[in-house]
N, C-alpha and C positions, 0 to 999 in steps of 0.2 A: 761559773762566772758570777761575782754579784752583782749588782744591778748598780750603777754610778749615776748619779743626777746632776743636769750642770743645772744649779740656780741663775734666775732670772737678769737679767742686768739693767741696771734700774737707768745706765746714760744709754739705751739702745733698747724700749719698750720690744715685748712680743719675742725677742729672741734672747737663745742662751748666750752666756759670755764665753771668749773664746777662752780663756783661762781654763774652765772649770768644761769645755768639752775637749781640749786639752786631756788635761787627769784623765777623763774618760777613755777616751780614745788610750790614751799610753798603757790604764790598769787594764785593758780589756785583751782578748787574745784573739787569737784569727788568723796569724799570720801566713801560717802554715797551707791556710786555705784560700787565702787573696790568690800566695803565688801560683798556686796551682791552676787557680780559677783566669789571672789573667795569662799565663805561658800558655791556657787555650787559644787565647786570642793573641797569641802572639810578641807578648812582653816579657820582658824580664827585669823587674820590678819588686825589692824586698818592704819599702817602708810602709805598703797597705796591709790592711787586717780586712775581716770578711767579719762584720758584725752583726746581731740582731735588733732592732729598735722598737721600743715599746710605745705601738699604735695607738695607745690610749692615755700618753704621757700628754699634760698640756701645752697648748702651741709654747710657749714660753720656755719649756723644759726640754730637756732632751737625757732618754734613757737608753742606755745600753744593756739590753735582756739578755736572758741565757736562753731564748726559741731560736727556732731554726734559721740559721744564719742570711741574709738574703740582701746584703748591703756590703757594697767594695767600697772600702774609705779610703779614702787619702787626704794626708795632711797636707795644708797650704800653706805655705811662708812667704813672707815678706821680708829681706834683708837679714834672715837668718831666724826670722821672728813668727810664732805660730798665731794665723790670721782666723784659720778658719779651717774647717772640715768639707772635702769632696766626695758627693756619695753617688755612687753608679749602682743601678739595681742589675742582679747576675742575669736575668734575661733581658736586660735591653742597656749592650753595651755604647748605645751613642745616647740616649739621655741620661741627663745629670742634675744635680743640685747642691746648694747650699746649706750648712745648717745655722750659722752666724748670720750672713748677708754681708761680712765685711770684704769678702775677696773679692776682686774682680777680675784675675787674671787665675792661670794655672804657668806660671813660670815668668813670674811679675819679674824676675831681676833680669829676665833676658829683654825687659822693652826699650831697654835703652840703648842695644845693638845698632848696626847699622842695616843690617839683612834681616830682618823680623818675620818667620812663616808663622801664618794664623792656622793653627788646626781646626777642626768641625768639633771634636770633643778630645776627652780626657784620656780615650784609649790611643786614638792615633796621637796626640800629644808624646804618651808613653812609650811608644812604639818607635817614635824619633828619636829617642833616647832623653827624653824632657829638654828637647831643642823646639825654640818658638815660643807662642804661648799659646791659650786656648781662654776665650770669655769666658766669665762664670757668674758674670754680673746676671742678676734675677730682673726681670719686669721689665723687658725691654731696653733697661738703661745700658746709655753708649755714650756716653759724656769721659769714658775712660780711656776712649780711643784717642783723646787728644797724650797719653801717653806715649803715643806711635808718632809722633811728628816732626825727632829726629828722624828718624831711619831714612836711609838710604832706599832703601828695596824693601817692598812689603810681598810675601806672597800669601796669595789666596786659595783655597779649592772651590768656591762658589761664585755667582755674579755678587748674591746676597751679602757676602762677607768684601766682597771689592769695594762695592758702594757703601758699606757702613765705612769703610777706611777713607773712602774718597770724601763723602758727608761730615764724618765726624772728626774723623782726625787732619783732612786737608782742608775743610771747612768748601768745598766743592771748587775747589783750584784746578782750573784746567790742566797748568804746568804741571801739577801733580801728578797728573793721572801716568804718567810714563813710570813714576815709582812704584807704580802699583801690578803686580803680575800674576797670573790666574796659570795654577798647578794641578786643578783638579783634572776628574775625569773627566776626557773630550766630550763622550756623548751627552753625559749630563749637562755639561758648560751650554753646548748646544741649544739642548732643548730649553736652558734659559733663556739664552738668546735669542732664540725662535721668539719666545713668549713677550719677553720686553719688544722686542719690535712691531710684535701684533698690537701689545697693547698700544705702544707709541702709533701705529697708523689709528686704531680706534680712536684715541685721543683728537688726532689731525680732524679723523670724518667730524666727529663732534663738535670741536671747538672752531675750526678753521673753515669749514667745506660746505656751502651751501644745498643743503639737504633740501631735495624738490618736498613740498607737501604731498603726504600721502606715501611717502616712502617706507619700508618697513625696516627700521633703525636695525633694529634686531639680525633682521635676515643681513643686512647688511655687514655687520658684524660681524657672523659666522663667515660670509663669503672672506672678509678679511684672516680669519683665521686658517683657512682653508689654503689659503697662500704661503702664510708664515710658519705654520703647526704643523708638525708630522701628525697625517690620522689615524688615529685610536684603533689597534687593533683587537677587533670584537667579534665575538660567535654571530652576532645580529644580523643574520641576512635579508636580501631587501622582502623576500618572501613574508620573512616572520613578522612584519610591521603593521600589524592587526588593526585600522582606525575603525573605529565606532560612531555612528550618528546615534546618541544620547537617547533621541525621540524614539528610537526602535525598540525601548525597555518598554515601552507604553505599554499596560498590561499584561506586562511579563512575573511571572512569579518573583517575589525577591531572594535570592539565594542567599543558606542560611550560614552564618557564621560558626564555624567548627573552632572550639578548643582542644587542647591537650588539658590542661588545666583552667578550668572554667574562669576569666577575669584577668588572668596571669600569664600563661602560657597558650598564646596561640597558635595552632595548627596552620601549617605551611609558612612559617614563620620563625626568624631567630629570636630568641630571650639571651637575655646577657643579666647572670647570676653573679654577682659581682661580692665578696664578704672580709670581712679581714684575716688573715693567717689564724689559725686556731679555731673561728667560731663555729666549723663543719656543714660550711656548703658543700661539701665534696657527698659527707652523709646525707644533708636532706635531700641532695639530689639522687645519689641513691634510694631514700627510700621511698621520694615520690617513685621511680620507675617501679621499683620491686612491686609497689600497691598499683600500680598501673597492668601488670604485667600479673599477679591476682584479681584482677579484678576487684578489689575493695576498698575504703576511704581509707583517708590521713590524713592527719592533722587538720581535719575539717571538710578537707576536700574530697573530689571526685574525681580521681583521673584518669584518662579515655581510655578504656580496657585494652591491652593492644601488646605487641611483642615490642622490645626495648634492647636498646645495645648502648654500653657504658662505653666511653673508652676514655679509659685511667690514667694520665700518663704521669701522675705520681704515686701513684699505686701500685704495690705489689700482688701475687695473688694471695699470700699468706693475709693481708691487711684487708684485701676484697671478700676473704670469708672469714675473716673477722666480725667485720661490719656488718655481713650480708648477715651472718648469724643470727644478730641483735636483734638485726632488725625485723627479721621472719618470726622471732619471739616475740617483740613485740606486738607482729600484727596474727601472733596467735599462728602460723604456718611452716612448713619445712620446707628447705632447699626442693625437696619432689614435687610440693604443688606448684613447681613454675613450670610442671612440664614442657621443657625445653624452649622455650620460649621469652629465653633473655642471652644474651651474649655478652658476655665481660670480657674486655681487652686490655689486662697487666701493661705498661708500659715503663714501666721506675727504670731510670737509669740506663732507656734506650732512647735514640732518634724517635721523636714522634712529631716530628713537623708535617703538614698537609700542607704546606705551602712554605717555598724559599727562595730567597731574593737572589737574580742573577746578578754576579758578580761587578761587571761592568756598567751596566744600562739600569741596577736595580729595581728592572719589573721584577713581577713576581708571580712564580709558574710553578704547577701542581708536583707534586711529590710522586713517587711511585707508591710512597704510602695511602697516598689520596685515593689514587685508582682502586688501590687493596678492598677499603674503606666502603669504596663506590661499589664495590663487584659484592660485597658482603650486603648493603642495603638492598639489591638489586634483587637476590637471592633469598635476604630474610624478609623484606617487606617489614620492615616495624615502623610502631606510631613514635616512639620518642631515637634522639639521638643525643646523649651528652657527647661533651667535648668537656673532658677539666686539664688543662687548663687554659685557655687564652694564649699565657706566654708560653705552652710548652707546643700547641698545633698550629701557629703563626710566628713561622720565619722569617717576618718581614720589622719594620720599624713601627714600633706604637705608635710613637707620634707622628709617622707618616699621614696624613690625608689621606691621598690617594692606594697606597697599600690598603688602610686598615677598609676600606671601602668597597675595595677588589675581595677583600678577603670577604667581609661580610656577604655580602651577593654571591660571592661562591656558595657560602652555604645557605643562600636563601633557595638561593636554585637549585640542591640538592631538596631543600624543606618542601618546593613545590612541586619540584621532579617527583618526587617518593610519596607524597603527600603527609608526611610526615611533618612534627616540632621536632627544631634544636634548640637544644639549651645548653649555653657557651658558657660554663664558667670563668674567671678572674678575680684577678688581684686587685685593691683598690691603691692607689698610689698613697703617698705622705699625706700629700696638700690634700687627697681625694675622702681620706680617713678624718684629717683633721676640720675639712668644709661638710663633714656629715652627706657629699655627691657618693661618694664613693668609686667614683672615676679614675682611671689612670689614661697618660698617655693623651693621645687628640680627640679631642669632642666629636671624630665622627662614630667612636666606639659607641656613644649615645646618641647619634643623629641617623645614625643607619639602620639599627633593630629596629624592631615595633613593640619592643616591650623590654622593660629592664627594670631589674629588682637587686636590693639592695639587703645585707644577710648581716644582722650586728649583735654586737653580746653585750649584755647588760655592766653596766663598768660595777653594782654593787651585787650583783647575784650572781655567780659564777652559771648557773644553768641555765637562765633564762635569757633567751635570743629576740629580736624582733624583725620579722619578714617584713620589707616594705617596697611597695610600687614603685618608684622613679620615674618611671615614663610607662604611659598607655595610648598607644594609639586606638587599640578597640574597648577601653575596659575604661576603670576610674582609676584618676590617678590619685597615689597617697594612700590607699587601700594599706593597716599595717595588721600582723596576724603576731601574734603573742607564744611562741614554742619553749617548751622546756627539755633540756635533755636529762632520761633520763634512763638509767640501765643500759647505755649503750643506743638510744635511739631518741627521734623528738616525740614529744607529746603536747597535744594545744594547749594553753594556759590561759583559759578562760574565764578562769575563776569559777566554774561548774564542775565538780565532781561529773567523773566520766567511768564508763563499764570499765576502761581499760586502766584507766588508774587506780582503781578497785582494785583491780589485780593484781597491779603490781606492788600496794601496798600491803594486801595478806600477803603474798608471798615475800615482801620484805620482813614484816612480823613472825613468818614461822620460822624463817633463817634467822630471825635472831634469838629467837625459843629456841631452837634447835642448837648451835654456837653458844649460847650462854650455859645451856643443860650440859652441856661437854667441855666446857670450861676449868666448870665447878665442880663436874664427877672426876677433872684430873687434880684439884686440889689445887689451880692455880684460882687468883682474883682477879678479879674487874670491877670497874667502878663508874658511876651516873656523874662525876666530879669529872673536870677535864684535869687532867692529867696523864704520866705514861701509862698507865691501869686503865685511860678511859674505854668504855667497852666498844662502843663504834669503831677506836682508834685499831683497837689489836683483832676485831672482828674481821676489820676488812681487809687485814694482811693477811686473813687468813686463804688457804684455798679453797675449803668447804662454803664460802659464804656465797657458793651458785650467783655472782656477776652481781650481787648487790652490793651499790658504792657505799662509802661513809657517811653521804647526805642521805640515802635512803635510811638505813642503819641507824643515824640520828632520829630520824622521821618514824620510824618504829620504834625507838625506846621513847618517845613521849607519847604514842597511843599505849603501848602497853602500863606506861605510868599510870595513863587516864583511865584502862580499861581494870586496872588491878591484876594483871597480870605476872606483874615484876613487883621487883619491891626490892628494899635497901635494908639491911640487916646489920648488926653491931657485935663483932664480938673480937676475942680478949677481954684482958682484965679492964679495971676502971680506968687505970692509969694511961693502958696507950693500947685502948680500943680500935678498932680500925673497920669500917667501912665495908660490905659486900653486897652485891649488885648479885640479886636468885631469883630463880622463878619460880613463881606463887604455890602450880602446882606440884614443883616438884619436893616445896618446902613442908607442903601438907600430907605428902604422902611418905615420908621422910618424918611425920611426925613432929619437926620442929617449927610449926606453923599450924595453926586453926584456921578452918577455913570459911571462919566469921570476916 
């Protein structure tokens, strides 16, 4: 696919013009993939494509990539007229957004009906046959509901969405409110209503109700809820409710704070490793376990010696020893010295949800994969647990609240059940990549960890990544660490020569002595000029070049430049001489070179 850019528009600062995302969207392909991806969810839907979007394009611009695809479009119109682009990320089919800012509907020609359904989003929109419409205005605005003010009958699925129509499109008309009709799911409806009415009595105690001095607001509060709320069903029994008089620490030793990774990753405790598609958080977290699980540093660090278990769920195992390879070369060891003491779990292209939202009621209750999971810690006792990915072991709603909350605490309480760290990778949203948070979904994905770190690639150095803190509850935050990748793994970039990149700088220089000596003894050429000839270029398609990339291979033909090693030679006649890139010794012994 090539890469299409919608330029800026200069009457609509910050956003692409819809012309020219438009082009985009039309030259780009996918479509074969939208269908498939939404007939899971239950549509049947030809006019979306399934594209990639380049994370590092500025706010202003909008790029369609050829990486791996992970964005449902759909086109928006107005009166037959293309407004704007709809994107649904493929694991969280109920949030959505904009790329223009100009739509504010998904089926803006149906508001002028007399029976108007509002859907929740874009899939069930689709799923009604693109009957109704569904918001798509950004930043809270609702100024677009006075669109609705014909209609006759509005239906609703939420309180949330009845009140905006009531609010905004009837301007809070009593007589209105009989237009107005609520379609969703009972119990959900419910427990809004439960909730608005608790609030409404709180209100009453507050505003209305002469509250004796000395009464405790608070407590009072909850007794009101306890009326109106159904109660929270929780493992917390009244046994487990451990209070502490404070004073009784007096003279007590202080107990000492345990890491997995000292600053970063705390023991009994979740991290949320958060990167953008490509920059290989999947790897570093690998290879922190690997050196966890040897007992030896990386990338600086020191991680708590201990047994470890991956679980991959976009991972194959061909690709898990892959990696795993690299990376045991780079820290100098074999697949043997983990004497059994790691556990890798392939999941590519299976169910790896730990948690899935019930149908009706949309709590959210544990997997049989969970238990699997649980019986395997239980068993192997390790210090670390990845989770990659976020969207691939939480079946619930990102931007749920309450989900992503439940979710976290599950795995805190495995962290302090087992005494183990987890470390939950993810995906950073649009807005999350392009606000430098790295966030997706609801803020309580960062209000719930005790540590979150943020994995990014240099936009002018293709290798060089930078680790950075987010949030510390026990550590500094903002701490940032400098990695290069390199051979297949990271390495610190400290600007300090290190043992290890010693190493792997001779062994990039004797692979290129080696490749260039066999080059030349076939009678083909190479050359130090970039061109099709350049020798990095045709070395590293070689398969003798034992795992050294092009930039290493660069990186040793200007030490051996420096060291005299190579050298650049001239021959044919005068008239159309030509260029050859040999090595020194092998020119001297060869006779057509002195070895002054």
């Amino acid at each position: 696919m090539t890469n299409t850019q919608a330029k800026l528009d200069d009457d609509f600062t910050g956003l692409p013009n819809p012309a020219d995302v438009e082009a985009a969207f039309q030259a780009s392909t996918g479509s074969e993939a939208a269908q498939t991806w939404l007939a899971e969810h239950g549509v049947n839907y030809t006019d979306a494509k399934m594209i990639a979007i380049d994370d590092e394009a500025a706010g202003d611009t909008f790029v369609i990539s050829d990486a791996e695809a992970d964005w449902i479009a759909l086109p928006v119109y107005q009166a037959g007229e293309f407004v704007d682009l709809c994107l649904i990320h493929r694991n969280n089919p109920s949030g959505f957004h904009t790329v223009c800012g100009r739509a504010h509907w998904l089926g803006a020609d149906n508001t002028g009906r007399a029976k108007i359904v509002i859907h929740e989003n874009p899939v069930d929109w689709l799923k009604s046959g693109c009957g109704g419409v569904v918001s798509i205005a950004g930043g809270g605005y609702r100024q677009h509901f006075k669109d609705l003010a014909n209609a006759c009958t509005i239906e609703c699925s939420t309180i949330d969405a009845a009140n905006d129509v009531w609010e905004w499109t009837f301007g809070g008309d009593e007589k209105a409110r009989k237009k107005i009709q609520l379609n969703g799911d009972a119990d959900a409806i419910r427990d809004d209503l439960a909730w608005l009415a608790a609030e409404q009595a709180k209100r009453r105690v507050r505003d209305t109700l002469d509250v004796p001095a000395g009464v405790d607001l608070h407590k009072l509060y909850r007794q009101v809820d306890s009326v109106f709320l159904p109660q929270p069903a929780n493992d917390n029994q009244p046994d487990d409710l451990k209070i502490i008089d404070p004073s009784d620490w007096e003279g007590q030793p202080i107990p000492e704070r345990h890491w997995y990774l000292e600053g970063l990753v705390p023991n009994g405790q979740v991290t949320l490793l958060s990167g953008d598609g490509g920059t290989g958080k999947s790897l570093l977290a690998y290879q922190v376990g690997l050196a966890g699980v040897l007992g030896v540093q990386t990338l600086g660090f020191s991680p708590a010696e201990g047994r470890v278990v991956y679980f991959a769920a976009e991972d194959d195992e061909g690709e898990l020893r892959r990696r795993g390879h690299d990376i045991l070369r780079s820290l100098g060891r074999t697949w043997a010295d983990l004497s059994g003491d790691m556990r890798v779990i392939p999941m590519a292209g299976k169910d790896a949800e730990l948690v899935t939202e019930r149908r009706r009621s949309r709590e959210l209750e544990l997997t049989a994969l969970a238990q699997r999971i649980t019986d395997l810690l239980t068993e192997f006792r390790p210090k670390l647990l990845i989770l990659d990915t976020a969207a691939d072991v939480f079946g619930g709603d990102e931007i749920n609240r309450k989900q992503v909350r439940f979710f976290v605490s599950m795995l805190r309480r495995i962290a302090m059940g087992f005494d183990l760290a987890v470390l939950l990778l993810s995906h950073p949203s649009v807005a999350g990549m392009q606000t430098g948070t790295g966030l997706s979904g609801s803020t309580a994905w960062n209000n719930s960890v005790r540590s979150r770190l943020y994995f990014t690639a240099d936009k002018t150095d293709e290798d060089l990544r930078l680790l950075k803190n987010m949030k510390a509850n026990y550590g500094r935050k903002g701490a940032e660490t400098k990695l290069r990748w390199h051979e297949g793994a990271f390495i610190l970039d400290d600007g300090k020569p290190t043992a290890h990149a010693a190493l792997l700088a001779n062994h990039a220089d004797e692979v290129f002595l080696k490749l260039l000596s066999s080059i030349n003894g076939s009678g083909r050429r190479v050359s130090s000029s970039r061109s099709t000839a350049y020798a990095p270029t045709v070395m590293a398609a070689l398969p003798e070049r034992e795992g050294a990339s092009k930039r290493a291979l660069e990186e040793a033909m200007a030490r051996l430049f420096t060291e005299n090693k190579i050298a650049v030679v001239k021959e044919g006649p005068p008239s159309r001489q030509r260029e050859r890139l040999v090595v020194v010794e092998d020119e001297v012994r060869q006779k057509r070179m002195t070895s002054d």
